[in-house]
N, C-alpha and C positions, 0 to 999 in steps of 0.2 A: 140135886143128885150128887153122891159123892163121886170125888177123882181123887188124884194119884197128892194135890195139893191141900185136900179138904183139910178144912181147919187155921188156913197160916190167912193172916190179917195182914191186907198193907192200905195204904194211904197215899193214895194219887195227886201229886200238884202236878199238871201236864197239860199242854195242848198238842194240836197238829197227830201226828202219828209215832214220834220218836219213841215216849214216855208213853202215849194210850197205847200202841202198839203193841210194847212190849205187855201192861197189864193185861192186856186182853188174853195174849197169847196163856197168861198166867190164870187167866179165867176159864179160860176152856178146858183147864187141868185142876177146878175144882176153887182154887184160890176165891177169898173174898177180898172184893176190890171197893174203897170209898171215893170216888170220888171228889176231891175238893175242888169247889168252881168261886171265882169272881162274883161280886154283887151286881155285876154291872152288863149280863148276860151271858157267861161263862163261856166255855172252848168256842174261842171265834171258825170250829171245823164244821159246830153246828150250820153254818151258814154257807159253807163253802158247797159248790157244784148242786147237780140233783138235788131237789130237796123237797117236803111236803111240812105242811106243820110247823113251821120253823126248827125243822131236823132235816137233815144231810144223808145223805147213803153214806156219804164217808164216815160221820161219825156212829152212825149206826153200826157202821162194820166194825168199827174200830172200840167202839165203848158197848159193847154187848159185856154181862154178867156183870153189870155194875152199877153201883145206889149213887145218887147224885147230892150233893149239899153245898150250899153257895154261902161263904164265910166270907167277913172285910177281915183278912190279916193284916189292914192296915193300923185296926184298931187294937188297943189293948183285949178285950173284952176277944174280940175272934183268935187273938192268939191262945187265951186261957182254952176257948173249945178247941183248937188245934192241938194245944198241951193233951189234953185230956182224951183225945182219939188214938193220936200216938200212942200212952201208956197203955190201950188193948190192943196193940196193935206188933206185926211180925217187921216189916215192913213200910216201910218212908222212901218214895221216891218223887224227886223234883227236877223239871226239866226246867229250868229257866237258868240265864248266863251267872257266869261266876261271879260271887259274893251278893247276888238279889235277895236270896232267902238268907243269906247272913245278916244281911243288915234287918230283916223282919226279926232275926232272933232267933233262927232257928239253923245254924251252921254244925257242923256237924260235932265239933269240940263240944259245942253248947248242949247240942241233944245226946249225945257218949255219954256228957257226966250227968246225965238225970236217968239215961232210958241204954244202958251198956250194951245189954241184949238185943238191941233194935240193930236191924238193917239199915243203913242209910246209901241211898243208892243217888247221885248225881250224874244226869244225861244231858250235856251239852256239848256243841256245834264242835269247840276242840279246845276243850280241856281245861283245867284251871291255872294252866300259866305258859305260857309263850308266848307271840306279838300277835298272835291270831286273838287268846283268848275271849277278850271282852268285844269279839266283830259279831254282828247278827250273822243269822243265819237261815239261811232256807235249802231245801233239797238240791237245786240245780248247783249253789257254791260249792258242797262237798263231791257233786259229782261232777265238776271242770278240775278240782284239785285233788281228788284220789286217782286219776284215772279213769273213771267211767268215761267219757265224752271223750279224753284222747285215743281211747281202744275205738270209739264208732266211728271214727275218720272215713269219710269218704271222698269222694274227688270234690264236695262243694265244702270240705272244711271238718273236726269235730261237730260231733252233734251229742246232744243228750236223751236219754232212754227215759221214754213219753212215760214213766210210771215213778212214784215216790221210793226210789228204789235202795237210795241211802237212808231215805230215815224210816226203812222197815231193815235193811240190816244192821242200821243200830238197834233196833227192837229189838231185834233175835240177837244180837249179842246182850242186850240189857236182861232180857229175858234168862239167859242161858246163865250169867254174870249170877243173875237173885237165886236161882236155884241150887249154883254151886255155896254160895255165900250161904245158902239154907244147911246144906250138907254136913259146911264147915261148924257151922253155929248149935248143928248137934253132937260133937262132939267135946266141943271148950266152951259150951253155952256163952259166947260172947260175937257182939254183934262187931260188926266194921264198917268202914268206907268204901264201897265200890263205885269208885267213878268211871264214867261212859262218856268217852270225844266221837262223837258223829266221825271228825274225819279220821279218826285213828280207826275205828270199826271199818272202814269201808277202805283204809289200805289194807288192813290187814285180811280183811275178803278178795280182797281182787290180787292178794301177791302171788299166789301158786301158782294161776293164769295169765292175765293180766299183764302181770308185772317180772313175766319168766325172766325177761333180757335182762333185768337187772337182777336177777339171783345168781351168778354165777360170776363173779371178778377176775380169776386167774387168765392173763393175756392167752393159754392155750387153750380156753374156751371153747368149743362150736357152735357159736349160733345160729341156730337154722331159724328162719321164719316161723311166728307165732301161727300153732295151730290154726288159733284165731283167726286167722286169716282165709281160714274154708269155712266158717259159719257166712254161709251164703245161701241163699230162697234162690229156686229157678222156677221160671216163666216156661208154662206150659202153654197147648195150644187154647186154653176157655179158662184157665186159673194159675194156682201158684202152689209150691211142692215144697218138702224140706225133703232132700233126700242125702243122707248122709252116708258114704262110703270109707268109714274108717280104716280100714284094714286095707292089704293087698289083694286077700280073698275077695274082700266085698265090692274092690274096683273091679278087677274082673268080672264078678257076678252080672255088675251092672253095665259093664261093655258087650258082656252076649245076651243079656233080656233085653238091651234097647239097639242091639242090631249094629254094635260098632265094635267088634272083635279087635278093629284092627288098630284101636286105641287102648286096647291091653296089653297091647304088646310095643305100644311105642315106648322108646327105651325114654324119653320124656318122664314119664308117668310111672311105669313099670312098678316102682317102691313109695313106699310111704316118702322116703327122705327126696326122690326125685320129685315127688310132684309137689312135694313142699319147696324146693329151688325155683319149680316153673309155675309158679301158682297162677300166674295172671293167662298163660296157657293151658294151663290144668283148667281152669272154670272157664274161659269159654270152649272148650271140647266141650263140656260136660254140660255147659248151658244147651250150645245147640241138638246133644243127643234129646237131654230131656224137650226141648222143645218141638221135636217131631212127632209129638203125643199129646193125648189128652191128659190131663188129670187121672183120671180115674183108673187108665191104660199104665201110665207111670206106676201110680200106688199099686194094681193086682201083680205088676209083671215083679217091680221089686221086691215086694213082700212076698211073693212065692219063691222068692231067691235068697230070704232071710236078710234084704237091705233095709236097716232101719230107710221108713216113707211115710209120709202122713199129708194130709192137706193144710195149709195155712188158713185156719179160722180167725175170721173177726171175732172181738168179743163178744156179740151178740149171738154165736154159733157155737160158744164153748158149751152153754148148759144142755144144748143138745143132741153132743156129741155122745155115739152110742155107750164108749165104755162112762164116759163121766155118768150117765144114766145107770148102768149096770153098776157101779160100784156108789150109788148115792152120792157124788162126790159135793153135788149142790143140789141146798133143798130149798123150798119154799114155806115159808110163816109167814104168820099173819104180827103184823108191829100196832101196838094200841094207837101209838101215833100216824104213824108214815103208812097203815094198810101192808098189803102184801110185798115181800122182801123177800127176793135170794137170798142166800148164805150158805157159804162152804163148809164143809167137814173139815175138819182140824186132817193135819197131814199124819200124825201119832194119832195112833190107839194104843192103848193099853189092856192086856188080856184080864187083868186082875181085877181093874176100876171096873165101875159103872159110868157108862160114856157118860161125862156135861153137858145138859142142855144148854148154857147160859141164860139167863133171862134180857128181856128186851133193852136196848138202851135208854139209858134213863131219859126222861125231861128235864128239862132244866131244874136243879134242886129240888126234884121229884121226892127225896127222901130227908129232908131235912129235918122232919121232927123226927121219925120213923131211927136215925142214927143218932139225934140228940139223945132220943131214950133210952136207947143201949148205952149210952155211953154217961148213965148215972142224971142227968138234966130232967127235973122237974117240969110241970106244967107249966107253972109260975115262971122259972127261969127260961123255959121256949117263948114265952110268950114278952119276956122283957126282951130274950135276945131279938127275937121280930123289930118287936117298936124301935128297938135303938139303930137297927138295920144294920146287924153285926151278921147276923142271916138271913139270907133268902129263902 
């Protein structure tokens, strides 16, 4: 079905979720995505967590709307078909450390002066020159070193946020990166370099917040305590609440629906700027109001007081939470491989498109002759590239 991208071609060398991540995102908006996989059983995500079939829930989520083909770029012969996908294609993006795919042949100088018009998009750990560049990389490095882990500080030390959470915001920025570079390339029909450093993506997410204390350098400064500092869950009498009183109004609100008027008026509290000075007495007032209550007593009395409140769901209780139900936000398909799979609605719609289905994630080089054909490769030449094992 068409979307907002129908039409534009790229060419996936990627694993993990940095690089799928972001195509995916580009699939859901119509994009065709190829796949390029290893002869030697391609994205090691296949195999990672949950899994049936030798497929993964993660890579199912993550490589939905996309053909799969397993090429040796070690050899001469798999680079020619790499040449040859490229020149139909919008779109080149490679997530491996810096100068890997150079030295296969295909660096970005080298693909400029054959294919001008092409995209070439580079998604690594951090970047292609400083003392980090050529370090591996995994999710947890980039979030001890942007800041993610030093913000979850608690009394037993930094900790890290249980989800891949860096290398889905380098996605959205890889993502966000290809469609401006698309914008640009319609108007000087000429393609460029976009490189993507994991950890530069995920300073530059986390500086608005995050990283407030260091926005501001002049010695007459004010620094109050990071907001941050009230993203706190309270313990109810049978479960757990988020309930959030941003405003002055709304502390109020919430000191007369839970029967403690008279911490409205302590001059502690009284203003946003006070209870950010007393924070570590601001949350336990506020722990033990909420904790004279149920769950469910919390959420009706606050939300009839316009306090944002909501319950803390496992994620096994997201999909049947009433509005996620009401507004389809997760649905259920059926996968030729793995059987029955959730899957979320993309967070954009678009009023003009026709929503993307995606199609299911691939198998392992499930489309290898199926792209060889498009892409001008005879019977005979499928069939030599087979034997020689230049494809899978």
């Amino acid at each position: 079905m068409a979307g907002p991208l129908d039409g534009v071609k790229i060419i996936e060398l990627g694993q993990m979720i940095a690089v799928p991540g972001a195509t995916y995102i580009l699939a859901t908006q119509g994009a065709e995505i190829i796949k390029v996989e290893n002869t030697t059983g391609g994205d090691d995500l296949r195999m990672y967590g949950s899994r049936k079939n030798s497929m993964s829930g993660w890579f199912a989520n993550a490589n939905a709307g996309k053909r799969s083909i397993g090429i040796d770029l070690m050899s001469e012969e798999g680079k020619q078909v790499l040449w040859r996908l490229l020149k139909r294609s919008d779109i080149f993006i490679q997530g491996f450390r810096p100068g890997a795919v150079d030295r296969l042949g295909f660096s970005y100088a080298e693909v400029h002066s054959h294919l001008p018009e092409l995209i070439y998009v580079s998604s690594s750990g951090f970047g292609s020159s400083g003392p980090y560049s050529e370090r591996p990389v995994y999710d947890p490095v980039i979030q001890a070193l942007s800041g993610w882990a030093g913000a979850q500080t608690t009394n037993e030390g930094p900790t890290l946020i249980r989800g891949m959470v860096a290398d889905k915001v380098a996605a959205l920025t890889t993502a966000q990166a290809i469609t401006a570079a698309l914008f640009r390339r319609n108007t000087t029909n000429e393609g460029q370099h976009v490189e993507i450093s994991m950890f530069e993506a995920n300073i530059a997410f986390n500086w608005p917040d995050v990283m407030m204390h260091e926005t501001l350098l002049d010695s007459d400064a004010l620094h109050l305590p990071n907001l941050l500092g009230s993203y706190q869950l309270f313990a109810t009498q049978d479960g757990w609440v988020s309930v959030t009183a941003g405003t002055d109004k709304q502390w109020d609100a919430v000191c007369v629906v839970l029967n403690r008027p008279d911490l409205a008026g302590d001059a502690r509290f009284s203003t946003a700027s006070n209870r950010s000075k007393n924070f570590t007495d601001w949350y336990e007032a506020f722990a033990q109001m909420v904790l004279a209550y149920t769950s469910e007593e919390v959420l009706k009395r606050c939300l009839e007081a316009d306090v944002p409140a909501v319950p803390v769901l496992d994620p096994s209780e997201v999909s049947d939470d009433s509005h996620v139900i009401a507004r389809e936000a997760v649905m259920e398909v059926t996968h030729p491989i793995i059987g029955k799979m959730r899957v979320p609605r993309q967070g954009a719609s678009f009023s003009s498109e026709i929503e993307v289905e995606p199609s299911p994630a691939p198998a392992y080089a499930e489309h290898t002759d199926q792209i060889l054909s498009e892409a001008g490769f005879g019977s005979e030449e499928i069939s030599g590239l087979r034997n020689s094992n230049t494809v899978v």
